[in-house]
N, C-alpha and C positions, 0 to 999 in steps of 0.2 A: 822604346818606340817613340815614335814622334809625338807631340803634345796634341798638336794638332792635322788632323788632315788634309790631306794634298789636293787641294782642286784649282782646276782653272779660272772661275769665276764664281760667284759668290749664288751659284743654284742648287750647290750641293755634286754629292758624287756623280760620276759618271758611269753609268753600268755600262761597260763594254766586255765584248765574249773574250775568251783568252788568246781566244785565234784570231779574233782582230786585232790586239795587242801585236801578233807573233806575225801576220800576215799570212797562218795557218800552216807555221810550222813548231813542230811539235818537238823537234828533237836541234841540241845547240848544233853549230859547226865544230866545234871543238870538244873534247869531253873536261865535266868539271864537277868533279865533288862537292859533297856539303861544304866541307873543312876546308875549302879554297879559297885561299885569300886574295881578295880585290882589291888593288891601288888604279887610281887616279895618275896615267903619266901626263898625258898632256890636256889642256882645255882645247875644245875646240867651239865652232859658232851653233848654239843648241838648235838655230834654223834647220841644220842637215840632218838632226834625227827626230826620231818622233821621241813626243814630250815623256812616254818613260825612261828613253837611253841619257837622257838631262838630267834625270833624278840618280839616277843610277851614279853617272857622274859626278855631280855635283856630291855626292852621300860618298862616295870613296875617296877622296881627299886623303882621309883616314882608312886604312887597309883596314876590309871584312872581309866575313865569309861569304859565300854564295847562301848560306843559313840567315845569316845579318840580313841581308841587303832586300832579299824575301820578304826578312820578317818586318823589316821597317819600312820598307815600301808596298806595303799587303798585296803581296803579289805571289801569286801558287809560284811554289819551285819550278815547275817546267817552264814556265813564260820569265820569271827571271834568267833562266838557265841559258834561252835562244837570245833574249837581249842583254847579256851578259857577251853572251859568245860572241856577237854584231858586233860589240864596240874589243873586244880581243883582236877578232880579225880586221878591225879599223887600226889597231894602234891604240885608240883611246885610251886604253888600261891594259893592265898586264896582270898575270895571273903569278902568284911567290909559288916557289916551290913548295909541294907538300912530300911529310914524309910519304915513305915505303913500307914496303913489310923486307925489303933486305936493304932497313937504313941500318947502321953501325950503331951499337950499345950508346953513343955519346950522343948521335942524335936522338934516340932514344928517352934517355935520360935528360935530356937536353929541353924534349917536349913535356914530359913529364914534371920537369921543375918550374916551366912558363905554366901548363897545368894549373897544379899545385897553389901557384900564386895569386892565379887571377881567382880560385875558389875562396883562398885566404880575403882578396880582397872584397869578396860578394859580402 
């Protein structure tokens, strides 16, 4: 997680509802799993979104999960999930494929050796 917290000026957090976040929606345009991972395709000017879909941005450079991006921007999963979706259906970012339950042994295995690795490296 981040070292330090996210604020616009120096008065501490902002408590805001999660529907005002979301503009009081509850559900993304898209559907998207925990395990979905989020890249950064293009920058655009952070004027045109509001200051979470910036964070958002600016934090996938590096592909996460919809779990990651949650958790390091302390934001409940459904309010990531809807400004996650906004900047999908912008272009902003793109979502990688995840597997299936009828992906092939090789993907399978495939996930399970990336797995594996990043436990080795914890």
């Amino acid at each position: 997680m981040s070292e330090e917290p996210y604020y616009l000026d120096d008065t501490g957090p902002r408590l805001a509802r999660p529907y005002a976040v979301t503009r009081g929606r509850t559900e993304s345009a898209v559907d998207l799993p925990l395990e979905a991972m989020i890249e950064t395709c293009r920058d655009v000017g952070f004027d045109a979104f509001h200051v979470a879909h910036a964070r958002i941005v600016a934090l996938c450079h590096t592909p996460l999960s919809v779990a990651e991006i949650a958790a390091e921007l302390d934001l409940a999963l459904g309010v990531a999930r809807v400004l996650i979706g906004d900047l999908l259906v912008e272009g902003v970012v793109r979502r990688h494929q995840t597997i299936t339950a009828d992906a092939s042994r090789e993907q399978w295995m495939h996930l399970l050796e990336r797995t594996l690795q990043g436990l080795r490296a914890l």
